[in-house]
MARNU-966413 format. One line per 3 residues: their letters; for each residue x, y, z of C-alpha. Coordinates in steps of 0.2 Angstrom, whole numbers. Example, Ala and Ser with C-alpha at 12.3 -4.5 7.8 and 13.67 -1.06 7.14 Angstrom:
# residues 2
AS) 62:-22:39 ~ 68:-5:36
***
This chain:
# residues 365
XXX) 239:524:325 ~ 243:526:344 ~ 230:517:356
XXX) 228:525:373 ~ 220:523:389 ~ 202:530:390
XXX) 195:539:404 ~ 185:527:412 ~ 179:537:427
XXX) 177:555:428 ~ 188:556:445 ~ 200:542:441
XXX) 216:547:432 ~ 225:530:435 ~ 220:513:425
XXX) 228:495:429 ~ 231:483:414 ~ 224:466:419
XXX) 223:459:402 ~ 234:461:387 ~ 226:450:370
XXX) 236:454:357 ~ 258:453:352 ~ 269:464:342
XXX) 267:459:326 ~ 251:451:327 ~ 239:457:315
XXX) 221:461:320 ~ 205:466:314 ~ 196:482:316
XXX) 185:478:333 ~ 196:464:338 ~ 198:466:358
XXX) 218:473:362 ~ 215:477:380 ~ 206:475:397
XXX) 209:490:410 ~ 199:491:425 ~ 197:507:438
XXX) 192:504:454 ~ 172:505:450 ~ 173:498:432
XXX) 184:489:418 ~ 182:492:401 ~ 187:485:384
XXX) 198:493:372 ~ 196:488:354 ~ 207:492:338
XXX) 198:508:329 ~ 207:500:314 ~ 214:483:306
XXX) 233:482:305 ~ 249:478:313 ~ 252:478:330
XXX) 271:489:332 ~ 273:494:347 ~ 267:485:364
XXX) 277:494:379 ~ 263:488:393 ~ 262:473:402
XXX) 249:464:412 ~ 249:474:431 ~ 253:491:425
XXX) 245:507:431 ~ 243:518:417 ~ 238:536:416
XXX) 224:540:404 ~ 229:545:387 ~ 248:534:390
XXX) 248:524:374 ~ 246:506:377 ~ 250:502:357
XXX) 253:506:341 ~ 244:498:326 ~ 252:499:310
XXX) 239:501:294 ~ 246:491:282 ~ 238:500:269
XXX) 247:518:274 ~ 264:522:274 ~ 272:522:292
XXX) 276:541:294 ~ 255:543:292 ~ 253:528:304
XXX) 264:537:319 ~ 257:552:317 ~ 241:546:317
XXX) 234:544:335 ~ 216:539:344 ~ 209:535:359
XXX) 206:518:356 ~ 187:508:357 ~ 183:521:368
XXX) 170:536:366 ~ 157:541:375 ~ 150:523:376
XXX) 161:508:373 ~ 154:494:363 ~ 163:476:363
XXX) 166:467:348 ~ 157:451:355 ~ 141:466:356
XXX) 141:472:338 ~ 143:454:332 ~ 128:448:344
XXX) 118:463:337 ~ 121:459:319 ~ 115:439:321
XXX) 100:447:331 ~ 95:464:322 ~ 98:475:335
XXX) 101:493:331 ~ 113:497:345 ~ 106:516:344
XXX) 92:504:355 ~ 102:498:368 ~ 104:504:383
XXX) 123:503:390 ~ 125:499:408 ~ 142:509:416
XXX) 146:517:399 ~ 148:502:389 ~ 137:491:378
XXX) 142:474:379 ~ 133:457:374 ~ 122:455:388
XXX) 116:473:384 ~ 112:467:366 ~ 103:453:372
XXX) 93:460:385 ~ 88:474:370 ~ 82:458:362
XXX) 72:452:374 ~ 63:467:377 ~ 59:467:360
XXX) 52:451:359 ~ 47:448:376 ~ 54:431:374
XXX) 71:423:379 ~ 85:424:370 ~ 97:410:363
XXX) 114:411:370 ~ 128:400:363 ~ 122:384:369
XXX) 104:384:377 ~ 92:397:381 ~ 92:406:397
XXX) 83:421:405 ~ 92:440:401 ~ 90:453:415
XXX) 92:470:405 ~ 105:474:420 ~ 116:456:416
XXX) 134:461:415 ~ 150:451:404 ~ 160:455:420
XXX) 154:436:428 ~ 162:435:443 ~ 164:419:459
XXX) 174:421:476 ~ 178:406:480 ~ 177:407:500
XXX) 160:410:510 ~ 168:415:528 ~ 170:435:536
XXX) 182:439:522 ~ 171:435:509 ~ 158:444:516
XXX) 171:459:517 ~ 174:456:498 ~ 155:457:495
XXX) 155:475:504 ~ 169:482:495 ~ 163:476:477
XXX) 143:484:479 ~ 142:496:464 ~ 159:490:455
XXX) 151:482:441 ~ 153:465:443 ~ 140:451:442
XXX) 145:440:458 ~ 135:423:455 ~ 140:416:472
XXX) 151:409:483 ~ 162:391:483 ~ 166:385:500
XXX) 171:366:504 ~ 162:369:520 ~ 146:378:520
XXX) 131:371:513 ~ 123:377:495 ~ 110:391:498
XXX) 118:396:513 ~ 117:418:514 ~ 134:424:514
XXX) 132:443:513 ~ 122:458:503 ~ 108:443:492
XXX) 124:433:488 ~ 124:415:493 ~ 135:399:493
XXX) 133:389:475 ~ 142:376:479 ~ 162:368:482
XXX) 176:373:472 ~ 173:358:461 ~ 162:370:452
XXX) 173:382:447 ~ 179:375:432 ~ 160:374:425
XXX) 160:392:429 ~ 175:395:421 ~ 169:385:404
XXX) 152:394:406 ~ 162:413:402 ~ 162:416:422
XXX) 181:425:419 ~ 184:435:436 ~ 188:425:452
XXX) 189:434:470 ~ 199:426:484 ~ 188:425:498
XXX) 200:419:510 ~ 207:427:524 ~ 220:419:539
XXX) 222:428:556 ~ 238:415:556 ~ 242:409:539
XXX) 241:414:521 ~ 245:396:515 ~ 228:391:509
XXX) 224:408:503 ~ 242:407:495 ~ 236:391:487
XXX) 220:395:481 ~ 226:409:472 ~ 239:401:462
XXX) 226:387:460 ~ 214:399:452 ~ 225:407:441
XXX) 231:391:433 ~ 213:387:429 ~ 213:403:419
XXX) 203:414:430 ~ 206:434:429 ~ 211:440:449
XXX) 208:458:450 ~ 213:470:464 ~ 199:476:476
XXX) 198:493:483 ~ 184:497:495 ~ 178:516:491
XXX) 183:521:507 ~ 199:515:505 ~ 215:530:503
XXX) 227:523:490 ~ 239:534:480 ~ 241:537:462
XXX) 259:532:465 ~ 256:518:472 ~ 260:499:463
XXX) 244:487:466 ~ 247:469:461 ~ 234:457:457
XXX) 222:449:466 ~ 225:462:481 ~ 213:467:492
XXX) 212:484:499 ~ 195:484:512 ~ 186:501:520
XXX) 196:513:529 ~ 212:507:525 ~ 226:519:517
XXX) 241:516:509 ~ 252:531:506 ~ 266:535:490
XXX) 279:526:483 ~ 273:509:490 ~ 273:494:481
XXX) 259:480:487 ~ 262:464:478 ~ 250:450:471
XXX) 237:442:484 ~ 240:453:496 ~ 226:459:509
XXX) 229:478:517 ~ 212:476:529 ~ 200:489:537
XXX) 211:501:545 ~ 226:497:541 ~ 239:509:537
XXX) 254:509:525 ~ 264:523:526 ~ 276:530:512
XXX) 288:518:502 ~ 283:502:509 ~ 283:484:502
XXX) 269:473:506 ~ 275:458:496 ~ 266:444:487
XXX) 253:432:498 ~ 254:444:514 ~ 242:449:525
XXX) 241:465:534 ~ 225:463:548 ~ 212:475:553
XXX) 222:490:561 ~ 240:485:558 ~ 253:501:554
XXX) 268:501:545 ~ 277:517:546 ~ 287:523:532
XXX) 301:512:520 ~ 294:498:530 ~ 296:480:521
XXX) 284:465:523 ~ 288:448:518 ~ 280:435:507
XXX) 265:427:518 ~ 268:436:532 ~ 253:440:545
XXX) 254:457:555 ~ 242:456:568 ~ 226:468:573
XXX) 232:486:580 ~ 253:478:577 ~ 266:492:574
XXX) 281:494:563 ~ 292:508:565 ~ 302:515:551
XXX) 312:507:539 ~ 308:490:549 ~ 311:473:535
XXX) 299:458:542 ~ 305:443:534 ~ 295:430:526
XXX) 282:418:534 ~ 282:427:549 ~ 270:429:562
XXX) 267:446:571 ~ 256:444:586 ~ 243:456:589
XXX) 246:473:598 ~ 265:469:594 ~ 277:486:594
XXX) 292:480:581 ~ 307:491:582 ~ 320:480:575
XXX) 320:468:558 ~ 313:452:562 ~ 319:437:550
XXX) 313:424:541 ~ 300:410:550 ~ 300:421:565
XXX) 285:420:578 ~ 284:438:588 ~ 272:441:603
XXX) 263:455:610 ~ 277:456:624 ~ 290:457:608
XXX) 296:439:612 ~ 303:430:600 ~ 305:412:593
XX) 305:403:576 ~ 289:395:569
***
């Protein structure tokens, strides 16, 4: 049996694999979670319609896939392979998704999930638990202690760690994606303090593995740095050796295209556009405005600020800043850890460490 990628969204024909959880060769069970994809307004699960063997795994964490490309193959062990390769579904997906973790919460509850509602396509175990509590009018028991259920709870947890003007720009471009922002960690701002759209700061980021043990998964980035990427460059890394997931961002008014490469933790904030055969790397902030012309490369940790252009075949180093309303002409290559001042016009390659100012001055850092 051939698993696929599922249409998410009705006008998205693109997915990006954030999270692969099974081998080649691994067996699983029928129900048993193989993938995590995620559009740019929701993510969904993708479980094994059957127990078996898993054969071929040709995707890895990052891609984009188109829906229907086949993200794996399960061998039954009980059929002969020529029945298992011709055999092909649409993994986990139908008209509503529903998680493993769901039918198992509905099972120890007695739920009929005909009764629950799913939020955003899917049925997950906050959906079964919130049908529970309707019913009894009571709370209901998660793992460890009891806690209030909103019907509308979502599994997709979600911190960013930062309260400043990027966060704030984070908090914008995730309204209506799906996920449950409990707050905001910030080493400097005090607890309760409104950051943007109802959410607050919770605390420092000594909490955040609390969160994490607490089945708060996604983590956000909200850091920015008119002159550096180092501590936002630090953070990242930080967070995902903790084990947090660090999806991309794209605001709805955003322009990416389909052939376009996204790496992970990137985001892409309102009005920006980014054209074909680019390729943006991990961390990377493309903000409001900002242009990226055809077969670009933004690379890991670099920040392109609000109304920065980059013409075509243009390449941006790691942790490079290029400046409010800077200009790259074509087939420019900035090196790494550079600094482009705003307004800047940049017609020749700039290297490594280099410092340029508005008047196109030059000097290392």
């Amino acid at each position: 049996m051939l698993v696929e990628a599922p249409r998410v969204n009705a006008n998205e024909d693109n997915l990006q694999l954030i999270e692969i959880r099974v081998a080649q060769g691994e067996r699983v069970e029928e129900g048993a979670i193989l993938f995590v994809l995620e559009t740019t307004k929701a993510a969904v699960e993708v479980y094994a319609p059957e127990a078996g063997i898993i054969g071929r795994l040709d995707s890895k964490v990052g891609d984009f896939v188109t829906v229907g490309a086949v993200l794996c193959e399960i061998v039954n062990e009980n059929a002969n392979a020529a029945s298992a390769m011709a055999s092909t579904a649409t993994a986990g997906v139908n008209e509503i998704a529903i998680t493993a973790k769901a039918r198992k919460a509905a099972s120890e509850l007695g739920i009929d999930l005909a009764d629950v509602s799913p939020s955003n396509g899917r049925i997950g175990e906050a959906e079964v638990r919130a049908a529970a509590s309707r019913r009894s009018g009571a709370m209901v028991a998660g793992p460890d202690e009891f806690q209030p259920v909103i019907p509308s709870a979502s599994l997709r947890r979600a911190v960013i760690i930062g309260g400043g003007g990027h966060a704030a720009c984070l908090i914008d471009a995730l309204d209506g994606s799906g996920y449950d922002i409990l707050g905001c960690t910030d080493q400097a701002l005090p607890v309760g303090q409104h950051v943007c759209g109802g959410i607050s700061v919770i605390g420092t980021e000594e909490c955040l593995e609390r969160l994490l043990a607490e089945g708060t998964r996604y983590a956000f980035i909200g850091i920015g740095g008119a002159q550096s990427s180092e501590v936002r460059r630090a953070m990242f890394e930080r967070a995902l050796a903790m084990g947090f997931v660090l999806p991309p961002v794209i605001h709805p008014s955003a322009i990416v295209s389909k052939a376009t490469r996204i790496g992970h933790g990137c985001h892409i904030l309102a009005g920006a556009s980014i054209g074909p055969r680019c390729t943006i790397g991990n961390n990377v902030i493309v903000n409001q405005g900002s242009i990226v012309c055809h077969d670009s490369i933004v690379q890991d940790n670099a920040h392109l600020t609000p109304g920065a252009i980059l013409a075509g075949g243009v390449s941006v180093g790691a942790r490079t800043v290029v400046g409010m309303g800077a200009t790259v002409l074509l087939g420019v290559q900035i090196g790494a850890d550079c600094l482009i001042h705003n307004g800047a016009h940049i017609s020749a390659n700039v290297g490594d460490n280099t410092i340029v100012d508005a008047q196109g001055r030059r000097h290392l850092r």
